[in-house]
Every structure is written in C-alpha cells, then in structure tokens.
N, C-alpha and C positions, 0 to 999 in steps of 0.2 A: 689629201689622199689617206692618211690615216684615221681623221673620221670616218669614211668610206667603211674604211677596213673593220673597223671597229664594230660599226654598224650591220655590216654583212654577217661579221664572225656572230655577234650575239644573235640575229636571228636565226639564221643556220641554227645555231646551238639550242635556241629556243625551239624550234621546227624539231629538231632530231629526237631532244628529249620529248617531247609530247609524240612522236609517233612512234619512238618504241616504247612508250610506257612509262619512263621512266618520272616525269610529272608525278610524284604523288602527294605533295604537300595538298593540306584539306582546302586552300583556294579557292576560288575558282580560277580556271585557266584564263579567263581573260581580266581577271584584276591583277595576273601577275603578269599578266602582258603588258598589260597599262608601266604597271612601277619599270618593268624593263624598259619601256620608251622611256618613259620620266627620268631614267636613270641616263641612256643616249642621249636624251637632248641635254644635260648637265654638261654630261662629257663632252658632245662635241661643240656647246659653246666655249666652253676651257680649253679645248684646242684653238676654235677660232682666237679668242681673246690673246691666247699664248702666243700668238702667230701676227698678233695687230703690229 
C-alpha cells in the first residue's frame, strides 16, 4: 500500500506541474519522466525488500 501511494503522489505531482507550467527545467519532459519512473522502481523495490 505504500508503494501505491508513493507512486500515485509522484505522478499526480508530475502531471500537475507539467500542466500548469511549472516544468521548466531545459529537459526534456520525457527524460525527466523516465528518471522519475527509475527513481519508483528503486523505491518501491526497497519497500518490497524491506517488507520480505
């Protein structure tokens, strides 16, 4: 459940800031999408593992 959560919140967060603007690093928006996934699947093996 708290992977869930986790996963929801940062996209959410990711969605919000890209539609109101706020995205302005020179990126592009979908390589920083990428690192965000890269960065949840980290996270929510670390929970798995934590949880084994």
């Amino acid at each position: 459940m708290d992977a869930l959560q986790i996963v929801k919140a940062a996209v959410n967060g990711f969605i919000g800031v890209e539609q109101t603007g706020l995205a302005t690093l020179k990126r592009s928006i979908d390589v920083i999408y990428e690192v965000v996934l890269d960065v949840l699947t980290i996270a929510v093996k670390h929970i798995r593992d934590s949880n084994a």
